[in-house]
C-alpha positions as CSV (number, residue, x, y, z in Angstrom):
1,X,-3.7,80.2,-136.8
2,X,-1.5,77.6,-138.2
3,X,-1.9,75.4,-135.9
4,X,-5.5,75.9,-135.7
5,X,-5.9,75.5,-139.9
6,X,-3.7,72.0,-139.1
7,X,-6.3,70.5,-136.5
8,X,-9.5,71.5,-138.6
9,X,-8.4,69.8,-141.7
10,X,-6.1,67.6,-140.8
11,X,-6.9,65.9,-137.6
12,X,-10.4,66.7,-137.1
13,X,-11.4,66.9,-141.0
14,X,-14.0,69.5,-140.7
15,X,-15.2,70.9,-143.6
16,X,-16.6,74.3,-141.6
17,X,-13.8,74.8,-139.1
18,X,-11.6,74.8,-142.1
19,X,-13.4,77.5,-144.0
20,X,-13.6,79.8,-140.5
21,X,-10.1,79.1,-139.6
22,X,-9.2,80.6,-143.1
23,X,-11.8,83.4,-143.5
24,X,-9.9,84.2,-139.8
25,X,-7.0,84.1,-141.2
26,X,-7.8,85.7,-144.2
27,X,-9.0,88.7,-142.1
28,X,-6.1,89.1,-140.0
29,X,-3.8,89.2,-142.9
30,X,-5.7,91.7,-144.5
31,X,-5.2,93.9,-141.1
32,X,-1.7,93.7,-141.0
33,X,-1.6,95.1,-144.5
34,X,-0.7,91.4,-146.6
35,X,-2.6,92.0,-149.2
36,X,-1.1,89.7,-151.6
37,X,-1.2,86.9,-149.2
38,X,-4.8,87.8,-148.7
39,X,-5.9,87.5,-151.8
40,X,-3.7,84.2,-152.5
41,X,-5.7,82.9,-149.9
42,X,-8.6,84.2,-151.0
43,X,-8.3,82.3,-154.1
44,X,-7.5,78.9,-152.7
45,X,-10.6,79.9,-150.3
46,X,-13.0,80.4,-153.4
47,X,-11.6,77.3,-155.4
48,X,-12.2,75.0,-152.4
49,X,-8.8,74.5,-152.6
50,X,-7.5,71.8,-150.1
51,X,-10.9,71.0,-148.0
52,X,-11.4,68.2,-146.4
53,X,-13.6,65.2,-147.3
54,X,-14.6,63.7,-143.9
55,X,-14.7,59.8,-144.2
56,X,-11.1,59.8,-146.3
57,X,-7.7,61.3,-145.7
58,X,-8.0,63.0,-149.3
59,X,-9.5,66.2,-150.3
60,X,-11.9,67.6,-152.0
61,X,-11.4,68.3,-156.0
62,X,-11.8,71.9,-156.7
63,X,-14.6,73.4,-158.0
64,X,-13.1,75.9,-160.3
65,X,-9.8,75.6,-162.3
66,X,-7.0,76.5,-159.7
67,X,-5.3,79.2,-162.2
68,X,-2.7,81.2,-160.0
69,X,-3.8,85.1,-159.4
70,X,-1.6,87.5,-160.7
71,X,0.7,89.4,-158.8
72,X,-0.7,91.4,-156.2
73,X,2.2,94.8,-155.7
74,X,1.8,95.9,-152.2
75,X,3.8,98.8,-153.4
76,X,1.6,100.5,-155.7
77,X,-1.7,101.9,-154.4
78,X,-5.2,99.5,-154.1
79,X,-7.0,101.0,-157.3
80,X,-3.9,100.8,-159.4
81,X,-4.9,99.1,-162.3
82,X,-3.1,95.4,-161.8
83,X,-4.4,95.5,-158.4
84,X,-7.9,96.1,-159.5
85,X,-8.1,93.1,-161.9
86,X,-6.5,91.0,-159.3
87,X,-8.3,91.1,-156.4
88,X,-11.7,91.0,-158.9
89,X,-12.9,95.1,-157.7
90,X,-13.1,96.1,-161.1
């Protein structure tokens, strides 16, 4: 997947390969249980956070303000509370 997220936005500066390479990662950290990477990545996925701009070696400005999520805890259950508000369920 790494290497994969590397060629799409690096080398071949894709705009779509970049977004399916991270909604496939995206979904196979959520089935290994990572939730908190998941929604991390989720959040850098929603932002726009480090696209691509095809004709320059810089990125794309995000759309929304890149405010860090709050802590995701693995430990406590998926409707607790904290979790709720972070992963936007609520």
């Amino acid at each position: 997947m790494t290497l994969y997220q590397y060629w799409a936005t690096s080398v071949c500066r894709d705009i779509q390969w970049s977004v399916d390479c991270r909604i496939s990662r995206l979904r196979a950290l959520t089935d290994a249980g990572l939730l908190a990477d998941a929604i991390a990545m989720l959040h850098g996925l929603m932002t726009g956070d480090r696209l691509p701009q095809p004709l320059t070696t810089d990125f794309r400005p995000t759309e929304l303000p890149a405010e860090a999520p709050a802590n995701f805890n693995t430990a406590l259950p998926l409707v607790e509370e904290n979790n709720m508000a972070v992963s936007h369920l609520r």
